[in-house]
N, C-alpha and C positions, 0 to 999 in steps of 0.2 A: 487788857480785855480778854476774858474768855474765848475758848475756841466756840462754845456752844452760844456765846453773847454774839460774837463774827457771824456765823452761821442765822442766827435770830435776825440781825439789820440785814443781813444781804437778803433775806427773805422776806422782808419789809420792803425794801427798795424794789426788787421784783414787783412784788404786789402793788406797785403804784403805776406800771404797764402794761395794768392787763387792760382791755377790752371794754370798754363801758365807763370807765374809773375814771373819774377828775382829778387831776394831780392837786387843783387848789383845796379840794373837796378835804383831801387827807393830810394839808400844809396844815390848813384852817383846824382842823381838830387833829393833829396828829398824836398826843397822848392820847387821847382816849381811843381810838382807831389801835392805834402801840398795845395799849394795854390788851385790849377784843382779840388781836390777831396773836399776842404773847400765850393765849392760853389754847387756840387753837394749833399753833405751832411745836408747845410744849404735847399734846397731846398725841400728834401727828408722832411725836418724836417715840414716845412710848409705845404708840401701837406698831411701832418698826423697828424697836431695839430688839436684838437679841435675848434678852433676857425676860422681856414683857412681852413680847409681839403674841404668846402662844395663850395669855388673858385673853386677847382682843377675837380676832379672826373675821370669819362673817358673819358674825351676830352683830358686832361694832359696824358693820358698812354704811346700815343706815344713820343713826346715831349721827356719822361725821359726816355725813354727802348732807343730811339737815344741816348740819353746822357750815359748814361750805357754802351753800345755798343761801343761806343765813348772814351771812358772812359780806357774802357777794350781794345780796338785796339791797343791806344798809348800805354799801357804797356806791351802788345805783341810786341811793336817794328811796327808795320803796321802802320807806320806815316801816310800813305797818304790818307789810307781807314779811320784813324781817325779824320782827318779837313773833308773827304767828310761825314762821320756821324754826324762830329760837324755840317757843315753846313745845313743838314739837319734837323739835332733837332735844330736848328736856324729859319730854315723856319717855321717849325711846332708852336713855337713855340711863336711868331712873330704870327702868324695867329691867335693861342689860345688865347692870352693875348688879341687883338683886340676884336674877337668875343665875350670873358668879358666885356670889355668896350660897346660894342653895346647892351648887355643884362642891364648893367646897364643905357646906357643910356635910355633907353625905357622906364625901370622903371620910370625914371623920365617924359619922357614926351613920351607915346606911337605912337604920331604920326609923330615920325620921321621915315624916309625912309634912307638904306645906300642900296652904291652899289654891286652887287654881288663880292663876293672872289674865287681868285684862286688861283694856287700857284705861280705866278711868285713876285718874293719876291719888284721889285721896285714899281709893281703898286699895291700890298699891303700897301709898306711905305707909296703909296699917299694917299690912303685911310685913313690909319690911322690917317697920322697927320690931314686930310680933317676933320674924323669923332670925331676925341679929342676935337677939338675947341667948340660942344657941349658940353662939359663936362669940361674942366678946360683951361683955360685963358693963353694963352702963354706967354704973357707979364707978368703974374705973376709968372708963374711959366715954365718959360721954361726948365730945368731939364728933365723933361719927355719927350718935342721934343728931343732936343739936343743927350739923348738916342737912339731916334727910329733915328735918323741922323747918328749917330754914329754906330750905328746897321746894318745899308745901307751899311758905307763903309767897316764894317768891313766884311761884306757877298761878298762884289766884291774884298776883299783881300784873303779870302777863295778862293774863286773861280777862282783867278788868279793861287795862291800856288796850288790845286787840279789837273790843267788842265794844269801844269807847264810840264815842259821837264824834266828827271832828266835820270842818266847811269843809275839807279838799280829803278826800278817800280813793283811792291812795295813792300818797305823793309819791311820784315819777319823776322826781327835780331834784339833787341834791342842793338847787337853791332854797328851797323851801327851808331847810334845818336852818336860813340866817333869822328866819322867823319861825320857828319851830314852835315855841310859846303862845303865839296867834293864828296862827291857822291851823295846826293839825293835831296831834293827838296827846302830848305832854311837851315841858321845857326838856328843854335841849338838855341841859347837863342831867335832869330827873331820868330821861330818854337812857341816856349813855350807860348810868349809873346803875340801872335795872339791869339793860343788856351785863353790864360786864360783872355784876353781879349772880345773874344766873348762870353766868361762864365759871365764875370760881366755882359755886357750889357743884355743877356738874364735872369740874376738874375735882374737887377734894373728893368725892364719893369713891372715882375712880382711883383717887391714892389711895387712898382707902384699901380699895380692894386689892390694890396692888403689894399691900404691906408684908408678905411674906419673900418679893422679889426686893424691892427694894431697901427692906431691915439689911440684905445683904448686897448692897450695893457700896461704893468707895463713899463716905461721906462729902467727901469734895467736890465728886461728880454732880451729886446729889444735890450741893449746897447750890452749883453753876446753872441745872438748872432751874431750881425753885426760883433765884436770882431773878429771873426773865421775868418773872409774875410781881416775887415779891419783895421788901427791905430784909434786911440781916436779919431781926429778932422772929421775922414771922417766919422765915427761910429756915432758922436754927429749931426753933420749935415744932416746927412740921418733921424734920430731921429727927428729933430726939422722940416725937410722938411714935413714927412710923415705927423705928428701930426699937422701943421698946413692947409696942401693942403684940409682936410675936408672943409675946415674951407669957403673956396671960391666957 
């Protein structure tokens, strides 16, 4: 097992003593909790390497204290106040990685002009894909649209589940998830599957942008810890995508 796998469980195991937390709560669904806290951890891990930490800084702060927050709701059982945090460190977050991409793009040619940002999250998307086409080739590499696309719908599935109807608003019980399906706001695995859904896409933007530190990063390292998140083939292919996107 990996040094950065080691480091991953011990920091699971932690997480199971904090404060509020039902140890059965995270037995009972411990992969899908695994997988939620794998991307929050990987993330952590980046905005404190040496070689990434100077992407992030305090424009990132909000960004990850939503995800924290977030984080820590769904293991309170507050299902519903945790999609509307998730979707909030969604937006935040979605704006940060952009407003990276615009700092970079500058560097390269200063006299481009983008338009101003707010927060409403669809006319950010347009912006973004608008202002990427400066900077990387969709036809080459559309992985990075197909993200910020996939980022769109999954913020209008948040916000469908958030603004939903449910008998008990908002659950205060991590017993409720054993009936998740009938009383509150989606099935349980549907529930899970969104959350950890909009964790990837909010983690891949960020590789993303990260692609000029990490094309030069040891592949192994690299490989230990996509690992935490993903199987070999998707781990390999994230690897080969990053280290070649410099390249264009």
């Amino acid at each position: 097992m990996s040094g950065l796998v080691n480091a991953f469980n011990q920091e699971f195991i932690k997480l199971q003593t904090v404060e509020g937390i039902k140890q059965s709560f995270i037995v009972t669904n411990e992969d899908e909790i695994k997988k939620i806290f794998g991307y929050i951890f990987v993330m952590n891990y980046l905005k404190n390497r040496a070689e990434t930490k100077r992407y992030f800084g305090s424009e990132f702060n909000m960004t990850f204290s939503l995800l924290l927050e977030s984080n820590y709701a769904l293991l309170t059982g507050q299902c519903r106040s945790a999609l509307l945090l998730l979707r909030s460190a969604q937006e935040a977050n979605f704006r940060f990685v952009l407003e990276k991409e615009r700092e970079y793009m500058l560097g390269k040619d200063p006299t481009l002009t983008f338009e101003r940002l707010d927060f409403r999250f669809i006319e950010t998307k347009r912006k973004f894909v608008n202002d990427l086409q400066n900077s990387i080739d969709r036809r080459i590499f559309p992985e990075y649209y197909n993200s910020i696309e996939r980022s769109n719908t999954l913020y209008q599935k948040l916000s469908g589940v958030v603004h939903s109807q449910s008998k008990n608003m908002p659950v205060m019980s991590v017993e409720f998830f054993s009936s998740l399906h009938e009383e509150t706001i989606i099935d349980k695995q549907k529930y899970f599957d969104l959350f950890a859904a909009s964790l990837n896409e909010m983690f891949i933007l960020i590789f993303f942008m990260l692609r000029e530190s990490l094309s030069r990063w040891d592949s192994y390292l690299l490989y230990e810890l996509l690992r935490i998140l993903y199987g070999k083939k998707r781990s390999h292919s994230l690897i080969k995508l990053v280290k070649s996107l410099v390249c264009h």
